[in-house]
Structures are given as C-alpha cells and as structure tokens.
N, C-alpha and C positions, 0 to 999 in steps of 0.2 A: 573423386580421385584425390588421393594424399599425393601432396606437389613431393619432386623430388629436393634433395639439400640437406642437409643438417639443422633439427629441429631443436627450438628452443622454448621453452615454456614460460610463459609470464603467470607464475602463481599470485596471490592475490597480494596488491600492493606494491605491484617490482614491476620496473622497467625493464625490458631489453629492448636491446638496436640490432638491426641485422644488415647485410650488405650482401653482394652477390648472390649465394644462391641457400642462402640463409630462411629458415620460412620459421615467422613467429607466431604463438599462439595464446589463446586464455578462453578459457572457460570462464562463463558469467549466469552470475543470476540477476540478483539485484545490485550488484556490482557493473563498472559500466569501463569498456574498455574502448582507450581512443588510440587510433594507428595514424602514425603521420608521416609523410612521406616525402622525401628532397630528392625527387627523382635527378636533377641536376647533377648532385653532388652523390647519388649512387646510395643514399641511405634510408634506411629506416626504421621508425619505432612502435612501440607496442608499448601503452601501459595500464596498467590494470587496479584501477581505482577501487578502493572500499567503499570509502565517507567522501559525502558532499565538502567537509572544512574540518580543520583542526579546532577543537574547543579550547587547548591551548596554543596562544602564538608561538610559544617556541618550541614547539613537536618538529621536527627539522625530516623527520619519516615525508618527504616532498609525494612520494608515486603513491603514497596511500590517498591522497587527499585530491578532489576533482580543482579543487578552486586552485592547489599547488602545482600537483602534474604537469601540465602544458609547457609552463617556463621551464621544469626542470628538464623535460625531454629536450627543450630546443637547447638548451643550457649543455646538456651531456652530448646535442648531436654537434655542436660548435656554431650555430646559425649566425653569422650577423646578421644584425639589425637590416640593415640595408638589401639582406636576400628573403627577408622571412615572406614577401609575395609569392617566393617558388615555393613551399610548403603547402601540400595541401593534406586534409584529415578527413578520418571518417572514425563515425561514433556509434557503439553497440553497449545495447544490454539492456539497464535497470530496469528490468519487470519486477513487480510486483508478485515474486513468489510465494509468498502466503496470502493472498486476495486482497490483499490491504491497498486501501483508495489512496494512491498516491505513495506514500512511504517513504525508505531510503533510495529507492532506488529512482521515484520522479526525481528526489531531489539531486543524486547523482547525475541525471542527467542534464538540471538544470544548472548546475554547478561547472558540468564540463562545458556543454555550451558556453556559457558567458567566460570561461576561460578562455576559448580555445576564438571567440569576438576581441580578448583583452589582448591576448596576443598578435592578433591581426593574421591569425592561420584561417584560411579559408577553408572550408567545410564542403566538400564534396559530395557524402553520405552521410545517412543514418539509419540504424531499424533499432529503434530504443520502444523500451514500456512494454507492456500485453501483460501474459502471464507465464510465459515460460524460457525458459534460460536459453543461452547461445553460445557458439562457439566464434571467436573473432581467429581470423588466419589469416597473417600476411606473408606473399612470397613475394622476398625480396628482390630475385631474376626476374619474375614477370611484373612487378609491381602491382600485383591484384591483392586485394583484400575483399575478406568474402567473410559474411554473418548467416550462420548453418544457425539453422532453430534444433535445438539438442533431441525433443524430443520426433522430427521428423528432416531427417536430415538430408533430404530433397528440395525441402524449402530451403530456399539462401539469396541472399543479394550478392551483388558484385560488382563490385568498382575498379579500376584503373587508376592507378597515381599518372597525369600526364607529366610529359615531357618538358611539354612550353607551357608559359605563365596561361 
C-alpha cells in the first residue's frame, strides 16, 4: 500500500527531510540509503549515498558520500549535540548487483555503519547486501520506514521510529 502525503524522491546523492505527512523515498542498488528519525522533534531524513568516501577531501557533495552523510543530515535537521540519543536510523541497500564479492556497495555499507557509530545515532534496522536492489520509504505521519526488495515487492522489513529514547 503507497502511504498517503506528498512524495518526495531522494535521487542518488541528495538528501531530503520530511515532516508530517511527508513520505520519502530512494531506490537503491549498490547504493545504500540511511533514514533517520527525531521522532521528538516531528522530523525526518532520507539519504541516498553513492560512494563509501570522497577520494578528494575537499568534495564538499556531503549526501554523496557514506562516511559524510550522517553529520550532514543531522546538521540540515538542527540536532544538538545533547539530543542526538533521540535519533534513531535504519540502513538499506548495497547489494552486490553485478555478483561482485563485496564491491561498492559492502563497502557502502560499511562506511555508513561506522558513521552513523561516529555520530552516536543508534541504529534500529537494517537489510543491507544480497543481490538485489530496494526500495527505502519513509512516512513521515507514521514514522515507519520499510525496505521493499524491488524485484518482489511482498518481501519488506519494517521498522517504527519510537517516541521515547
């Protein structure tokens, strides 16, 4: 069932934040999309990572890159320091879609992980790796975020952003 609200797309490398009854989305392959959620404060994000790290330091492209992402989402949703406990995430994607042992997209999600540690956002879900792509969709009114497997779209996980820490 497609949630009702106003849909927003996270193409590859771009952030959006949604609020009320906002529901945000990204298709992924070997790309790895992490949703993070302040249920407290009524918001949340969606971003949609390419590359595990910029090979140059001063690439300032922050949502392209898994080891940048995390800070710049909590950055653009206004977190202080002192709330980032109520923040919690969930992490989808990087398979392996041309069969490759590992590839971009392990490493994507070994990059978002230890971000998403560095930041001190607690990690709720994940369905990362295999061999086939997914859909991340988060609605903003319910705070569900749910990982549809593209090519059978019956399989899906589903998480809750809660309330209290």
């Amino acid at each position: 069932m497609i949630a009702e609200g106003h849909h927003h797309h996270a193409g590859i490398g771009e952030l959006r934040l949604g609020k009320a009854d906002d529901v945000l989305n990204a298709n992924l392959g070997s790309c790895v999309g992490i949703a993070i959620g302040w249920a407290q404060a009524g918001k949340m994000g969606l971003v949609h990572v390419l590359l595990p790290a910029p090979e140059d330091l001063s690439d300032i492209r922050y949502t392209r890159y898994a080891s940048t992402a995390v800070d710049h989402v909590l950055r653009r949703m206004r977190v202080p320091k002192d709330r980032v406990g109520e923040l919690r995430a969930v992490i989808a994607g990087g398979a392996a879609m041309y069969g490759e042992n590992g590839g971009v997209g392990a490493e994507n999600i070994r990059e978002g992980l230890a971000a998403l540690r560095r930041a001190r956002v607690r990690l709720i879900g994940k369905d990362v790796g295999g061999l086939k792509g997914r859909r991340l969709v988060v609605d903003c009114a319910t705070r569900k975020v749910t990982s549809i497997l593209l090519t059978n779209p019956r399989e899906k996980e589903i998480w809750t952003i809660p309330l209290k820490k």
